[in-house]
KETOR-237531 format. One record per atom (N, C-alpha, C): x, y, z. Coordinates in steps of 0.05 Angstrom, whole numbers, plus 5000, padded with zeros to 4 digits. Example, Ala and Ser with C-alpha at 12.3 -4.5 7.8 and 13.67 -1.06 7.14 Angstrom:
2
526448865156/524649105156/526449345156/525749555142/527349795143/525850015157/
//
This chain:
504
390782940600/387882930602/386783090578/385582950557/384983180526/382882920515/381183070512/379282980493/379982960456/378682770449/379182790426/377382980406/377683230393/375783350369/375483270350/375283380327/374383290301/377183340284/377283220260/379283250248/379583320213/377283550216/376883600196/378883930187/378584030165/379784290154/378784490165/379584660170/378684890182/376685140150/376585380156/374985380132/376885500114/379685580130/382085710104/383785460099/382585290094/383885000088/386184840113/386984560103/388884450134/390584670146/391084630167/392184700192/394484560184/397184780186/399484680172/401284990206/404084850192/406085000207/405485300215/404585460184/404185770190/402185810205/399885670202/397685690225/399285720255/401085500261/401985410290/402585780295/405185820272/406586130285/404586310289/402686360270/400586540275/398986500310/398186360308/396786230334/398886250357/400386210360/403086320382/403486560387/403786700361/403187010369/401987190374/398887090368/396487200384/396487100404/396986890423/396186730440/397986970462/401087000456/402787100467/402487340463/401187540455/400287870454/397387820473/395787680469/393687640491/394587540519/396387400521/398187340551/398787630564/400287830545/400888020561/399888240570/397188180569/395388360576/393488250599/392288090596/391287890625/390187630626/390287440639/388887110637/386787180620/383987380636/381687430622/382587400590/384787560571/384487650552/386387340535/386787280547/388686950540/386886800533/384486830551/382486550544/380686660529/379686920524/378486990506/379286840484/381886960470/383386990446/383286670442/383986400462/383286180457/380986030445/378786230462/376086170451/375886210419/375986440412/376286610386/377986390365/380886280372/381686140354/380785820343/378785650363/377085460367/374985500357/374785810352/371685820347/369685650367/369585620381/368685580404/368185740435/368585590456/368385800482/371385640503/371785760520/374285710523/373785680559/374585570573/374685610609/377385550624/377285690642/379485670665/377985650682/378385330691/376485290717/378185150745/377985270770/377985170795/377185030804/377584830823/376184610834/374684760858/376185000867/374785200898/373085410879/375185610856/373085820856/371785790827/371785540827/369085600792/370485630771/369385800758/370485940737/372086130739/374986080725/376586350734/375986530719/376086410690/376186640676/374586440650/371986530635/370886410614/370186620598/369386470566/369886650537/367486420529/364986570519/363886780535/363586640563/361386860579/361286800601/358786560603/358386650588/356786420585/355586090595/358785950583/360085790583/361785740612/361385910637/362085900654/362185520669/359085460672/357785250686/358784990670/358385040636/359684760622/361984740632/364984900626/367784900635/368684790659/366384920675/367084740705/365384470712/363584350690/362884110692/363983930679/365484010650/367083920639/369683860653/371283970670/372783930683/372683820706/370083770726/370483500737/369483240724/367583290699/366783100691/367983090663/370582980654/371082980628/369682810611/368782540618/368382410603/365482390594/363182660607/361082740601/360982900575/364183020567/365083220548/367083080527/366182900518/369082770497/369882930479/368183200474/368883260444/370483530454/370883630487/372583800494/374583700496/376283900504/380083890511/380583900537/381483800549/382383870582/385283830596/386284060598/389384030602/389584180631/390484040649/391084270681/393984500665/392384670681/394784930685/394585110701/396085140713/396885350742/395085280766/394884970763/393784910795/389784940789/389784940756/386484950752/385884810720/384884800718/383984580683/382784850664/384884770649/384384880626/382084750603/379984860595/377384700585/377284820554/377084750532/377284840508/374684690495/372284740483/370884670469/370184760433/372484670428/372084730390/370484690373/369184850357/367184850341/368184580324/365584460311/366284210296/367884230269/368184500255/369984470234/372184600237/373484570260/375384650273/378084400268/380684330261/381684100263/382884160288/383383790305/384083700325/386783860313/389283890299/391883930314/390984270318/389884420307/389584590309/388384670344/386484570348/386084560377/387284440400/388684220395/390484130408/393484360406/394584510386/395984660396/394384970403/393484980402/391585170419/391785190455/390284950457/389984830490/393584800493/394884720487/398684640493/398784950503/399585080478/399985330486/399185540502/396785520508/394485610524/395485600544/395485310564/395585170580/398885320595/401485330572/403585320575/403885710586/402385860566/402786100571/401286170602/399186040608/397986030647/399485960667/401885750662/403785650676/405785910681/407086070660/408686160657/407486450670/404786540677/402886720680/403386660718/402486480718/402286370757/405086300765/407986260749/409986260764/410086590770/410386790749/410387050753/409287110784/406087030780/404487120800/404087010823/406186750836/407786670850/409786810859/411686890848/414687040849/413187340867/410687390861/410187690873/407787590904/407287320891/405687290916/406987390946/409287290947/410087310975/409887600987/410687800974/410688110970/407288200985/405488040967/403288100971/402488030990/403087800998/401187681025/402387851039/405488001047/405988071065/405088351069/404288461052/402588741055/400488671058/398088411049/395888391065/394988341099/397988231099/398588191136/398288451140/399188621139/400588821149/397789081149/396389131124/394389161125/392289071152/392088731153/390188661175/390988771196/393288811201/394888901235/394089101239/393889321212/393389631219/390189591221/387889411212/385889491226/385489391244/386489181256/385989091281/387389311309/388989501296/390189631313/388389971308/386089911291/383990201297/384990381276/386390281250/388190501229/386190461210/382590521213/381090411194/381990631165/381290921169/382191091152/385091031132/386490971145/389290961134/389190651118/387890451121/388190171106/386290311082/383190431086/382090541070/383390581047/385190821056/386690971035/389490791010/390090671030/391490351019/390390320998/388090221007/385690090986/385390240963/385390480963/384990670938/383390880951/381990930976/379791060981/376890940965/376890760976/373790600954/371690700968/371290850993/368690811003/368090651021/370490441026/368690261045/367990281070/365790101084/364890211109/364389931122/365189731116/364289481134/366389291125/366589051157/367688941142/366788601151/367788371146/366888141150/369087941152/369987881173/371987721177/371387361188/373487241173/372686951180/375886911191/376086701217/378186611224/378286331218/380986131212/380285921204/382685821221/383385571230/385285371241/384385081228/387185021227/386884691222/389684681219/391184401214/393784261211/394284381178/392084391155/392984511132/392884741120/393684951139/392785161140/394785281119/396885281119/397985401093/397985241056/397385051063/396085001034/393785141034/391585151053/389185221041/388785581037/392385731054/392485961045/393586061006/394485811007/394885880975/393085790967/391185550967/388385540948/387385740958/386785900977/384186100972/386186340955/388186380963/388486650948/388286540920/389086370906/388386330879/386886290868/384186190891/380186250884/380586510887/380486650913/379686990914/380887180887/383787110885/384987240867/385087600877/386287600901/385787810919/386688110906/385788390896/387088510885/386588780906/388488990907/388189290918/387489460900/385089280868/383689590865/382189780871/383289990862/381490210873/378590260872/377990330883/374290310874/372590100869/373989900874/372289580872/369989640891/367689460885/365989440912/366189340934/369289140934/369288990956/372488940950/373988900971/376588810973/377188620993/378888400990/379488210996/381688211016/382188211036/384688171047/385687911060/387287821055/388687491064/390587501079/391187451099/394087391120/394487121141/395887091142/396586931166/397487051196/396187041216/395787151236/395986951264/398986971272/398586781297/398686461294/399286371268/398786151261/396086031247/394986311249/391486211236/391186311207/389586251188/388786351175/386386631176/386586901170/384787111171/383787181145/381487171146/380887301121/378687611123/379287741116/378088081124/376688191089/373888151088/372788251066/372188551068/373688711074/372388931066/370289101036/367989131058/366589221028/364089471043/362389591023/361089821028/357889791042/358089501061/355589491077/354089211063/354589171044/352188871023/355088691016/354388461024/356188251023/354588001013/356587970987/354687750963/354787510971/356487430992/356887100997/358687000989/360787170969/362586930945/364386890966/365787050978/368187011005/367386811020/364786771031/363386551049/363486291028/362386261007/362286050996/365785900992/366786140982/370286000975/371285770991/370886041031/372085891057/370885731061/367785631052/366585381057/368685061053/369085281021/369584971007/372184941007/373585111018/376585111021/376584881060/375085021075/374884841103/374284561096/372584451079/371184261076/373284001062/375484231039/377584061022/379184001043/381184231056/382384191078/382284091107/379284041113/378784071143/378784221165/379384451150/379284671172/376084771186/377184851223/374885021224/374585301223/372585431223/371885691220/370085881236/370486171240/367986281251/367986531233/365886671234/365186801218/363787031230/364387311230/363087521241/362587781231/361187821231/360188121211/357887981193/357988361176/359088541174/357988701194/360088811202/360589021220/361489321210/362189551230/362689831217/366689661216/367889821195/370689761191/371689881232/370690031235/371490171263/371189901284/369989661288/369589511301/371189141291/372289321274/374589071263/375088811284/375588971305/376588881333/375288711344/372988811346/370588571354/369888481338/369888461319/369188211302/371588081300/374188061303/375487911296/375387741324/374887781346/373787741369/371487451363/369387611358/367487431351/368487221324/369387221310/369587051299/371286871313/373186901329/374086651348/372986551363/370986641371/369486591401/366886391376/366586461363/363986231328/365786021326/368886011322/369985801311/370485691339/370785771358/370685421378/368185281384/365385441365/362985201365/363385061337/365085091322/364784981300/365684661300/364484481287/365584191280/366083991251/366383721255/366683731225/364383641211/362283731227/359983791214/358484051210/358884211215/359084371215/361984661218/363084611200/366184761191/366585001196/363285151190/363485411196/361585581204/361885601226/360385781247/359586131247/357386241248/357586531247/357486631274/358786831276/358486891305/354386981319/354087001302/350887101308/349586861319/350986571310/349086351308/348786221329/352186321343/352486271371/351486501399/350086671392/349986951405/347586981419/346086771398/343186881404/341086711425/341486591443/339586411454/336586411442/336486071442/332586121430/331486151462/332786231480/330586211505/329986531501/332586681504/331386981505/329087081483/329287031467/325587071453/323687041459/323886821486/321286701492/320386871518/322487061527/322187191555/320587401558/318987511572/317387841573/319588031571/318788101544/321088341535/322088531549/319388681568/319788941590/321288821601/320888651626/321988591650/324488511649/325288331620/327888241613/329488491604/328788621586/331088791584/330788981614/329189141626/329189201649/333089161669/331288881671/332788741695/335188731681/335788511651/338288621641/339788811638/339389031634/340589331642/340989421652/339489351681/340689391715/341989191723/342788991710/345088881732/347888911711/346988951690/350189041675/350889291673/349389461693/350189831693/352989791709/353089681723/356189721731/359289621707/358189561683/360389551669/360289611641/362489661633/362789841618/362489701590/361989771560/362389661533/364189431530/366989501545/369489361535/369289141554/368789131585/367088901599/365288701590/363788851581/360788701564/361888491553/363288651528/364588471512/366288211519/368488301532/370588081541/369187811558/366887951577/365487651595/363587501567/362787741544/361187541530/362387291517/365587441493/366887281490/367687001507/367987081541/368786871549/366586611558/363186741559/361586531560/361486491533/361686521511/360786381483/363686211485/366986271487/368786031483/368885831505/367185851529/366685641550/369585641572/370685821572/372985751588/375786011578/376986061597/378586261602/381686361579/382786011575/383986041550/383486111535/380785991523/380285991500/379586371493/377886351510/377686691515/380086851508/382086911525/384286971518/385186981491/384886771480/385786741446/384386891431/382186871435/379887001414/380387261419/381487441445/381687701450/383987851445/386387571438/389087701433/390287841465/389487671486/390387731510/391787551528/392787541542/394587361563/392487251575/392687011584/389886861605/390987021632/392587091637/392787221667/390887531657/390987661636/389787921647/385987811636/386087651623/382087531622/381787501652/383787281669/382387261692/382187461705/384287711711/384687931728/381788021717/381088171687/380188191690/376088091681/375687811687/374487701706/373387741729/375187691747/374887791779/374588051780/374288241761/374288551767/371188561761/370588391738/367588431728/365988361755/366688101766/365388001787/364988121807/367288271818/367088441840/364688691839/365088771813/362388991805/360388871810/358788621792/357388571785/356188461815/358288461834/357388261865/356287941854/357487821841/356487641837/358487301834/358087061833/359186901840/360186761812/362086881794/361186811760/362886471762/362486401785/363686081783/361085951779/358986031791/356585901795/355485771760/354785661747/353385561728/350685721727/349285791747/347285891740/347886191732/349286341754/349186561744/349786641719/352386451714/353886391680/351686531658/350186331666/347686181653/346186511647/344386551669/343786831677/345087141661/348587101661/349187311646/349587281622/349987121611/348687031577/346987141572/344587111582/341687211577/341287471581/343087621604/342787781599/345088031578/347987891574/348488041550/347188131527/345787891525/343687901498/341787961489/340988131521/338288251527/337388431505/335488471487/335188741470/335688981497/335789201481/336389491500/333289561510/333889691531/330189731546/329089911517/329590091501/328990261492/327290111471/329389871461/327789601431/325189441456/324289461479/322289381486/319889551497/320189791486/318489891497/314389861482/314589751464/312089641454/311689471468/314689311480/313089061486/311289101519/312489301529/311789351555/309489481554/308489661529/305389711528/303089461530/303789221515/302189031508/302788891538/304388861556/304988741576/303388831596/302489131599/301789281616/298389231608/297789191576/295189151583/294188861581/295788701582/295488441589/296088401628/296988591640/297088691665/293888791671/293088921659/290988991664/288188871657/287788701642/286388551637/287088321655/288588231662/288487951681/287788001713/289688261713/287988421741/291088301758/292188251744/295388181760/297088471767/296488671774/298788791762/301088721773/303688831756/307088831768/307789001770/306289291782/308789541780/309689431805/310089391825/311789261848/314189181841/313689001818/316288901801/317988991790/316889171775/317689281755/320089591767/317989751784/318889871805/321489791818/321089631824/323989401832/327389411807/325989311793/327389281768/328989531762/327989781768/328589981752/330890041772/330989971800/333390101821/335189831816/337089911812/340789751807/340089541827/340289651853/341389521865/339489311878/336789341858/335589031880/335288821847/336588871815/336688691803/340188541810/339188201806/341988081805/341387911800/344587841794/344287531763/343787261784/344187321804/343287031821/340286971808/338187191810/336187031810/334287231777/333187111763/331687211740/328787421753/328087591739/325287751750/323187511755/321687511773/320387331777/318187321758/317287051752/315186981733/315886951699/318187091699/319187061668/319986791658/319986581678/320986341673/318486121676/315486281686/314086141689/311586151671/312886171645/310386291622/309685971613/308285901597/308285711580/309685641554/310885831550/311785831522/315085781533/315585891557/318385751561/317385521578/316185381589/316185141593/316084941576/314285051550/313984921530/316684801512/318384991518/321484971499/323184901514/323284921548/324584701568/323684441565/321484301561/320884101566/321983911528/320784121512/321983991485/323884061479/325884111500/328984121495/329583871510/329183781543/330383631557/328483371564/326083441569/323683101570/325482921553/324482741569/325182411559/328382351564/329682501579/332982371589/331682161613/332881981607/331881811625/335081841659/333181811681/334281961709/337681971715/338181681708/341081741705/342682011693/341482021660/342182141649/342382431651/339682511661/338982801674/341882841700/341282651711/342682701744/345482721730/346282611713/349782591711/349782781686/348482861678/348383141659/348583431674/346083491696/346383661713/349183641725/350683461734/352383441755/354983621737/354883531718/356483571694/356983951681/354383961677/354184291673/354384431694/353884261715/355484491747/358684531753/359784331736/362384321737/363784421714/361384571706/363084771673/363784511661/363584351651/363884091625/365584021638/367284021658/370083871666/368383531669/369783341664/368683081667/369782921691/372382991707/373182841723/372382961757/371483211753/370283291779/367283231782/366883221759/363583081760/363482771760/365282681757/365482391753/366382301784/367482441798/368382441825/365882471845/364582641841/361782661855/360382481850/359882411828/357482201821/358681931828/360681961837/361981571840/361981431821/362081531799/362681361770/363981341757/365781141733/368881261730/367781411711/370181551698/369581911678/369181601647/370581451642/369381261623/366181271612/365081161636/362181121638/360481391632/361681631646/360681821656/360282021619/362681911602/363282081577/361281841557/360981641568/358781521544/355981571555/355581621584/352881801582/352681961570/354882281565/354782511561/353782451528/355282321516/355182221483/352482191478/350781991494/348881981504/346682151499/346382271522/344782611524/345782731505/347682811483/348282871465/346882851435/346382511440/344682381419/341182501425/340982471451/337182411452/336982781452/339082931457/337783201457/338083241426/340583151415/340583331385/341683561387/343183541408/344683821420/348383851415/349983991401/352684031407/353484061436/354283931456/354984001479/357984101490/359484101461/362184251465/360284611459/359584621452/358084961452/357385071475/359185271481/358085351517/355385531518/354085601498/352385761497/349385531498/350585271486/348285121485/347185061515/350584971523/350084871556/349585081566/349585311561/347485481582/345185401585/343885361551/340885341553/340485151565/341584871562/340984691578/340784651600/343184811615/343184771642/339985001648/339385131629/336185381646/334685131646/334485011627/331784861621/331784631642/334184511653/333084301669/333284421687/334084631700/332784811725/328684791720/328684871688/325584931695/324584701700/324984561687/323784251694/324084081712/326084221730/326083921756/323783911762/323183641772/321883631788/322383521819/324583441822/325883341850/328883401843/329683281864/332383391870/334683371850/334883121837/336483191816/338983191823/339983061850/342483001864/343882781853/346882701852/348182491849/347682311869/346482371895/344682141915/343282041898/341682091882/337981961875/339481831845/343081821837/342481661816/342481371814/340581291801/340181011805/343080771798/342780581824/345980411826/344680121816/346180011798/345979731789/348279571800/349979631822/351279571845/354079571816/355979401830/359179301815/360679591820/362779601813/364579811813/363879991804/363080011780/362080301766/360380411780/359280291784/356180531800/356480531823/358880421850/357580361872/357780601894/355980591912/356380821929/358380871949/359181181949/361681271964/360681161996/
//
């Protein structure tokens, strides 16, 4: 792949044999010092600008920098560039643009050699890869295992204080671990602003940015386009304190089972946040939220959150790095505290909202403006509120009363769920009561699970909703609570008689 240049004299007359030796031996004194200084020295002998470009990370290395954006358009688009050179090397295109009184053999052995000394540069840096990935594993283990200080020091002592982890799965997961490390180009220097760490973990891909609190996006953009080449999915969590490694690597499993192949990569925040809890009276909600989760502890919190954002008990497990026997054990331990029935859908539903509750302390403005909107309407709620504040009369069975009866959450129940037409509602509800299972809901409703999964596709389409997302089907399942208006039973769904529909 080489463009054709010009074929004129250079300005110390033709380009003959001694040129070639000269040009080999700068080329090869600039090799052993670094890529950067290889493609410089290429640029320089072109009189021109020079690129090493990626198909994932851009520009590897360009002379000047300038010339970054041409190199990498030149290289998917050669034939926009006739008068450049384009030769692959080391798994990326080598881009050469020679000044016009430059001669073609002269640049043509330029780019050869160029090209030949990158090859010989990436087998090296192959031969050590293996070395490396296995100390970046090994690194991830020690912060997942709370050795934040001691990886620090690894690192050089840089300072760092946060970090940002993405988890990835798919069938091509170790190709797309050698394209990213050869976008990232991962290094342990000291004092960088940010360091890179890469491993394979469990069969997954991990990637751990540690850096000093401000995170530029380049790590996010890479794994974009690395999921997108490969098909992998992703979640994405942080930045966080390096001390909380743990939970974020957490959350980022619990983001990548909402992710799809339309969406590749998920942040954990994106899945965390219900649009209903915004819409709720801040006092009363965090209130009541705070009193029914006083019986458990941080590390509780966490594990039931994880397990309503992955929708189900395995999946949980995975994201926590735990056996599904000790999620369920402990499960049933949460429940037993909490006195509560966490099979129920609603409650489900209920403790979502309230993990995510802001803390009473982030609502306390709001409870000023609440109190004089209490007093101007001539409603008051200290009765309620009063209520609220003793443990033992909030519970996730039922929400503080009236927080569900504002307008502004009716308003976002109704333009979430209006217009399912009755079937669809009735075998939707039936559906989210059975936690997404399709053949126990399909058993109640007397319909085969066939029929029952091209409704779901269905309500899928007219909401505009992901319904593999268990955080979505929470909201869903609140909102057609707010909106019934009748029973909403697999009795009342309408039968067009024949097998499919007929009654038990």
């Amino acid at each position: 792949m080489m463009g054709t240049g010009t074929t004129g004299h250079g300005p110390n007359g033709p380009w003959d044999a001694r040129d070639g030796r000269d040009t080999t031996g700068r080329l090869l004194r600039a090799a052993t010092g670094s890529g950067a200084r290889l493609i410089a020295e290429a640029a320089t002998l072109v009189q021109g600008w020079a690129v090493l470009a990626d198909p994932i990370a851009g520009a590897v290395y360009s002379a000047p920098a300038a010339a970054a954006a041409d190199g990498v358009h030149a290289a998917a688009a050669p034939h926009d560039h006739p008068y450049s050179v384009q030769l692959p090397a080391a798994g990326a295109v080598l881009v050469l643009a020679p000044a016009p009184a430059t001669p073609a053999e002269h640049t043509g052995h330029v780019a050869a050699t160029t090209a030949a000394l990158l090859e010989v540069r990436g087998q090296r840096a192959a031969e050590l890869r293996g070395e490396q990935m296995r100390l970046h594993t090994t690194l991830l283990r020690l912060l997942l295992a709370g050795h934040a200080d001691a990886v620090v020091d690894a690192l050089g002592g840089g300072a760092y204080t946060h970090v940002t982890v993405y988890r990835l799965t798919g069938e091509d997961t170790p190709a797309a671990h050698q394209v990213l490390w050869r976008a990232v180009r991962p290094t342990l220097t000291p004092h960088a602003d940010a360091c890179t760490l890469l491993g394979r973990l469990d069969g997954e891909l991990v990637v751990a940015e540690v850096h000093r609190g401000s995170d530029d996006g380049r790590i996010l953009r890479l794994v974009s386009r690395v999921c997108e080449r490969h098909g992998l999915l992703a979640g994405m969590a942080g930045p966080l304190p390096l001390a909380e490694m743990s939970t974020a690597y957490c959350d980022a499993a619990a983001a990548r089972h909402s992710a799809t192949p339309a969406h590749r990569i998920v942040p954990a925040d994106a899945i965390g946040a219900p649009r209903l809890a915004p819409l709720l009276p801040a006092a009363p909600y965090a209130r009541w939220a705070a009193a029914v989760l006083r019986p458990l502890d941080p590390a509780q919190q966490h594990l039931l959150l994880v397990w309503l954002r992955t929708g189900s008990k395995p999946s949980a497990a995975e994201a926590l790095g735990l056996s599904a026997g000790t999620v369920r054990a402990r499960i049933r331990e949460a429940a037993r505290l909490l006195d509560a029935d966490l099979e129920d859908a609603t409650v489900r539903a209920h403790l979502l909202l309230a993990l995510r509750a802001p803390a009473p302390a982030d609502s306390d403005a709001a409870a000023d403006s609440d109190a004089a909107a209490d007093a101007t309407s001539g409603s008051g709620s200290g009765s309620d509120e009063a209520a609220l504040r003793n443990a033992g009369e909030a519970r996730l069975e039922a929400l503080p009363g009236g927080i569900l009866d504002t307008g502004a959450v009716r308003a976002w129940a109704g333009g979430l769920v209006d217009g399912l037409e009755p079937r669809l509602r009735i075998a939707l509800i039936c559906w989210l009561r059975h936690h997404a299972r399709t053949a126990p809901a399909a058993t109640e409703l007397h319909v085969h699970r066939t029929t029952l999964t091209t409704w779901l596709h269905q309500c899928a389409d007219h909401l505009a909703q992901n319904l593999a997302d268990a955080t979505v089907r929470a909201e869903i399942h609140l909102a057609l609570r707010i909106t019934r208006c009748g029973r909403d039973a697999p009795a009342d769904l309408p039968r067009r008689g024949g097998r499919t529909y007929r009654r038990a």
